[in-house]
C-alpha positions as a Markdown table, in Angstrom:
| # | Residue | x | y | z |
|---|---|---|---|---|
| 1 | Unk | -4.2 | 14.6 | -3.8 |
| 2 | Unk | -3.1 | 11.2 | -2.3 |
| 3 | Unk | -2.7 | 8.5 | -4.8 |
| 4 | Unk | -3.4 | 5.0 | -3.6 |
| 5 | Unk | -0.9 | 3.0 | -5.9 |
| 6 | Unk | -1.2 | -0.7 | -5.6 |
| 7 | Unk | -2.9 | -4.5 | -6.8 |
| 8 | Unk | -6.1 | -5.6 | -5.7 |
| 9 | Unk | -5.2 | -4.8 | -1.9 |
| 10 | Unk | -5.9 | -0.9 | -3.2 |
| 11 | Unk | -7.9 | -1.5 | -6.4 |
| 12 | Unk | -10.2 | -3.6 | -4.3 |
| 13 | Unk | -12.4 | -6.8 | -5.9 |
| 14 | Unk | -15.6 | -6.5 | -4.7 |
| 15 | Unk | -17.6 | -3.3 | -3.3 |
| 16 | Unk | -16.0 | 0.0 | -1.8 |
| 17 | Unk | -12.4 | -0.3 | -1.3 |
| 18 | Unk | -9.9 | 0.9 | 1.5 |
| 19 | Unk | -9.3 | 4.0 | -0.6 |
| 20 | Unk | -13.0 | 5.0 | -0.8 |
| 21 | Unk | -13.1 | 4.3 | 3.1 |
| 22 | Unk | -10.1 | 6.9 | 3.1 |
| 23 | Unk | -11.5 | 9.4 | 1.4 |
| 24 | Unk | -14.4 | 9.2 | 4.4 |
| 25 | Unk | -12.2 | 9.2 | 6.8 |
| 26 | Unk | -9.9 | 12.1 | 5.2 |
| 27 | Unk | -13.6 | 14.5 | 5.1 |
| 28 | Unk | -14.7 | 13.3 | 8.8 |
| 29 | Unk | -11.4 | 15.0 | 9.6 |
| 30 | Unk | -11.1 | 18.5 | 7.7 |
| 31 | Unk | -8.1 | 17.0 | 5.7 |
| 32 | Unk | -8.8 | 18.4 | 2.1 |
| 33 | Unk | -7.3 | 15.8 | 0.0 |
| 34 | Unk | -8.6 | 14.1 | -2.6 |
| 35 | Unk | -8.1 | 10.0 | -2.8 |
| 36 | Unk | -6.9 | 8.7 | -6.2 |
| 37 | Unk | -7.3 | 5.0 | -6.3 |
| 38 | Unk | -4.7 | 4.0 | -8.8 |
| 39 | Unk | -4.4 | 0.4 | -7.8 |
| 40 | Unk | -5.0 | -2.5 | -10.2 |
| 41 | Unk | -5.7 | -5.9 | -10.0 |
| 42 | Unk | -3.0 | -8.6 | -10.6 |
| 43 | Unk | -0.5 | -6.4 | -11.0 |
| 44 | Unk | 3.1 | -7.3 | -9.6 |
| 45 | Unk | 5.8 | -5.1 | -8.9 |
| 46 | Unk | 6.9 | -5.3 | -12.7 |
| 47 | Unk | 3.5 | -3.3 | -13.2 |
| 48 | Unk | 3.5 | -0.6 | -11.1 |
| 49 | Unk | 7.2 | 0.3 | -12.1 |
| 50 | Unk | 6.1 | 0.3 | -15.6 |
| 51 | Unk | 2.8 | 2.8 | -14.2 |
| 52 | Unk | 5.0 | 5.4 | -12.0 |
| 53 | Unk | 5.3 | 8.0 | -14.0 |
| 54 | Unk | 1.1 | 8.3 | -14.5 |
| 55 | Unk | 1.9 | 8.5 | -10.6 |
| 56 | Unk | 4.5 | 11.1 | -11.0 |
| 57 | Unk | 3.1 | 13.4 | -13.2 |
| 58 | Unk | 0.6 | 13.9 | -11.1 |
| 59 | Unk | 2.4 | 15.5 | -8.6 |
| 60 | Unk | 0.5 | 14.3 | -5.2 |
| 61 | Unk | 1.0 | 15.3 | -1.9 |
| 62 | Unk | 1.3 | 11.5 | -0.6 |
| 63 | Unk | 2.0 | 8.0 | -2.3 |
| 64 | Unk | 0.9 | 5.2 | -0.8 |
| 65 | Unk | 2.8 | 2.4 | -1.9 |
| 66 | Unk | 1.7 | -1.1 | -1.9 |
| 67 | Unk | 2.6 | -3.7 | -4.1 |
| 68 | Unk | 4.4 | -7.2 | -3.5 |
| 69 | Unk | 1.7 | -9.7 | -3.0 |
| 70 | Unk | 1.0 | -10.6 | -6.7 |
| 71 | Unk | 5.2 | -11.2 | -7.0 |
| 72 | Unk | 4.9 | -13.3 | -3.7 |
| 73 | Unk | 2.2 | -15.1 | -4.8 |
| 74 | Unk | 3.7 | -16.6 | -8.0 |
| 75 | Unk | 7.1 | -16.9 | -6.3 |
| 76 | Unk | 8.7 | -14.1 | -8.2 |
| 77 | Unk | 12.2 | -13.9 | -6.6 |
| 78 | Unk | 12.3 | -11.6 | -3.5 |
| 79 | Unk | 15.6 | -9.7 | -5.1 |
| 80 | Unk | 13.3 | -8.9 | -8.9 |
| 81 | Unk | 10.5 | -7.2 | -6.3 |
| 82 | Unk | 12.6 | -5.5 | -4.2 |
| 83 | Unk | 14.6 | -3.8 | -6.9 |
| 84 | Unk | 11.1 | -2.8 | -8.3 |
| 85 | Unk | 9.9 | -1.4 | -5.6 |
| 86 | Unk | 13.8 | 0.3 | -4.8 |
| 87 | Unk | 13.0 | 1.8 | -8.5 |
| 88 | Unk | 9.2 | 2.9 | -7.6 |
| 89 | Unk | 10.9 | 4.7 | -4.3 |
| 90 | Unk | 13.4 | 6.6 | -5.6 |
| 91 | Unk | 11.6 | 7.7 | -9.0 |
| 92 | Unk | 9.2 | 9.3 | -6.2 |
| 93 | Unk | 11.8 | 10.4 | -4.2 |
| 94 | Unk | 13.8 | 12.4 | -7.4 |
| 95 | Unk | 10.3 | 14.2 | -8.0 |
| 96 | Unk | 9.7 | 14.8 | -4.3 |
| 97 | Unk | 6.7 | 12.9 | -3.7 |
| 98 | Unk | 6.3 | 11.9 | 0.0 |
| 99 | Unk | 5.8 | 8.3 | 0.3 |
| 100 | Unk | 4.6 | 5.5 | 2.8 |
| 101 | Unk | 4.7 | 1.9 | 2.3 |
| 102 | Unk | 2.4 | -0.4 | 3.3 |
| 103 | Unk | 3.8 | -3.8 | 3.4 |
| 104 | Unk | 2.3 | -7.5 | 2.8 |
| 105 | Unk | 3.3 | -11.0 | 3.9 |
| 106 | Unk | 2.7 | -14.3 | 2.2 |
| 107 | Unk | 1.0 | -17.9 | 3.8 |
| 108 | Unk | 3.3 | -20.1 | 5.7 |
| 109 | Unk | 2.9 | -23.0 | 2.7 |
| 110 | Unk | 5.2 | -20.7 | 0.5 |
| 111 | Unk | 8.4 | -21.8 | 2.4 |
| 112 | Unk | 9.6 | -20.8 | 5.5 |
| 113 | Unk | 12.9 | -18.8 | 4.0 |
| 114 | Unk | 11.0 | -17.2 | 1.3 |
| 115 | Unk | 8.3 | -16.2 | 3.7 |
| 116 | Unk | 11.1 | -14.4 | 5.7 |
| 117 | Unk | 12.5 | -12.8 | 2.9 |
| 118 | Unk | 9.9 | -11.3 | 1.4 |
| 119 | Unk | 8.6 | -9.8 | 5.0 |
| 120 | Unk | 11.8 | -8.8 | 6.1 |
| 121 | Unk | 11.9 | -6.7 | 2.8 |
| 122 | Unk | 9.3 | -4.2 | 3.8 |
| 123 | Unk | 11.2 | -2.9 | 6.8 |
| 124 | Unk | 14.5 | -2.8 | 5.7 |
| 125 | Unk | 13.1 | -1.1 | 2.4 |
| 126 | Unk | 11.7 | 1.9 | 5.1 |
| 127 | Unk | 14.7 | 1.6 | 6.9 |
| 128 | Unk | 16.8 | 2.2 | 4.2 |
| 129 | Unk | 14.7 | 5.4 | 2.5 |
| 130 | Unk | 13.7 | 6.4 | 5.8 |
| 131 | Unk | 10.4 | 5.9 | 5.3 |
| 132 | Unk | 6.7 | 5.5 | 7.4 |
| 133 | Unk | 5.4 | 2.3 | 7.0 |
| 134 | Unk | 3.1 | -0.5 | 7.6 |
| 135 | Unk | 4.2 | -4.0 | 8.3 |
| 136 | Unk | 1.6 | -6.0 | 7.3 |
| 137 | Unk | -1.6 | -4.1 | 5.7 |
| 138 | Unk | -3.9 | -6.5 | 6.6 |
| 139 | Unk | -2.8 | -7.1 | 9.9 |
| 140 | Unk | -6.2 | -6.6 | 11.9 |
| 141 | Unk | -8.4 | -7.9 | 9.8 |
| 142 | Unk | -6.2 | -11.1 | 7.9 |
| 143 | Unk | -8.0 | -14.7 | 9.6 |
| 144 | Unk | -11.1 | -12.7 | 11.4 |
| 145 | Unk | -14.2 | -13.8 | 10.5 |
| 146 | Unk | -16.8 | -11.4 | 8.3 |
| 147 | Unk | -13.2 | -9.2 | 7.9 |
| 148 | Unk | -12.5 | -11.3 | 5.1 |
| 149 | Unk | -13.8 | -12.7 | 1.4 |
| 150 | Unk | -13.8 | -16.2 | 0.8 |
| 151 | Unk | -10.7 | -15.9 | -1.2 |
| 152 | Unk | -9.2 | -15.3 | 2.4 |
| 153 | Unk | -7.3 | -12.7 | 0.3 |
| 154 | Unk | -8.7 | -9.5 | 0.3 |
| 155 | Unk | -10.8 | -8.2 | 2.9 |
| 156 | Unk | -14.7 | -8.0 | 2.8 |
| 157 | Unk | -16.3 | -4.4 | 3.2 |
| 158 | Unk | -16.2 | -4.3 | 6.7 |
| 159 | Unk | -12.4 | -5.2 | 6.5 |
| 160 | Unk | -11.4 | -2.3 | 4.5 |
| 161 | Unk | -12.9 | 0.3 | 6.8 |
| 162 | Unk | -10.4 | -1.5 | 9.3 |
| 163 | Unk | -7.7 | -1.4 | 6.5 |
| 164 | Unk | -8.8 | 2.4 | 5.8 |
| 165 | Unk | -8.4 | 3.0 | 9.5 |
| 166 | Unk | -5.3 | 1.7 | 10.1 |
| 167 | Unk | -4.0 | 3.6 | 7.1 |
| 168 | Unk | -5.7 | 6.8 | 8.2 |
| 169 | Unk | -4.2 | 6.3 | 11.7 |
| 170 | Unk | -0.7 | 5.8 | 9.7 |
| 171 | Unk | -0.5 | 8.8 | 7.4 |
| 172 | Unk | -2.6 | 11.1 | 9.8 |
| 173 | Unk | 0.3 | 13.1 | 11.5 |
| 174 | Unk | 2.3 | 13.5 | 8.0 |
| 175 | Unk | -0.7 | 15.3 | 6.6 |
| 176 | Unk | -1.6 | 17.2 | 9.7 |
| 177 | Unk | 1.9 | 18.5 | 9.5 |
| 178 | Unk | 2.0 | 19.3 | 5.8 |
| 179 | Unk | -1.8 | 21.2 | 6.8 |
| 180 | Unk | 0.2 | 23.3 | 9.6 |
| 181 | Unk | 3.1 | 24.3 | 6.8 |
| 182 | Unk | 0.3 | 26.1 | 4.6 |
């Protein structure tokens, strides 16, 4: 199983969700996992640390980790999310449970230093648990037309099979070589 643990970016708003376009892509390509979407809408960082043992307990092959966006968005200080996700990481990391983060950045009008900060967390957060990850989730698709809902938030259908993509493309040679190890 491959849990999908996230806010809205992974619980999705409106229609199928990057996760269900994972699972397609997952069965196109002989990978037997299944895709658990545990992503909820609104939640912050705060949330998901208080959800990562319904995460744990499962005991999946893969986490993928996104969360920051809803902290960013109501200015939560960068320090309060990173230590969340720092907790998140090495709570997975004690029970063994690969993980990849996917990574989120805010609009300019937030302030150019906080801006900064909270992009510059995701790679120094891989960095230091030496881990696969993805800048900016929402890097091909963020300002394209049809890619996007009106919100300008979350992508529209057609964007999360992009998203999926990208995410596929990501996590495709850890689970080919956890396939060759059985």
């Amino acid at each position: 199983m491959i849990v999908t643990f996230g806010d809205s970016l992974t619980a999705g708003v409106a229609g199928r969700t990057y996760p269900d376009d994972l699972q397609d892509l997952l069965d196109q390509h002989g990978l037997r996992y299944r895709v658990d979407n545990q992503g909820v809408s609104g939640d912050t960082s705060t949330d998901g640390l208080a959800r990562i043992d319904n995460v744990i307990v499962d005991h999946p092959a893969l986490v993928i980790l996104e969360f920051g966006g809803n902290d960013g968005l109501r200015g939560t200080p960068v320090d309060a999310t990173r230590k969340n996700l720092q907790e998140m990481i090495e709570r997975l990391k004690q029970a063994k449970v690969p993980i990849v983060l996917l990574g989120i950045t805010l609009p300019p009008n937030y302030g150019a230093d906080y801006v900064k900060s909270f992009s510059a967390m995701y790679p120094e957060l891989a960095r230091q648990y030496h881990l696969k990850y993805m800048p900016f989730l929402l890097l091909h698709v963020y300002n394209i037309p049809g890619m996007m809902q009106p919100d300008g938030i979350h992508p529209s259908g057609a964007g999360n099979k992009i998203v999926a993509q990208d995410v596929f493309t990501l996590i495709q040679p850890f689970l080919l070589s956890a396939k060759a190890k059985k």
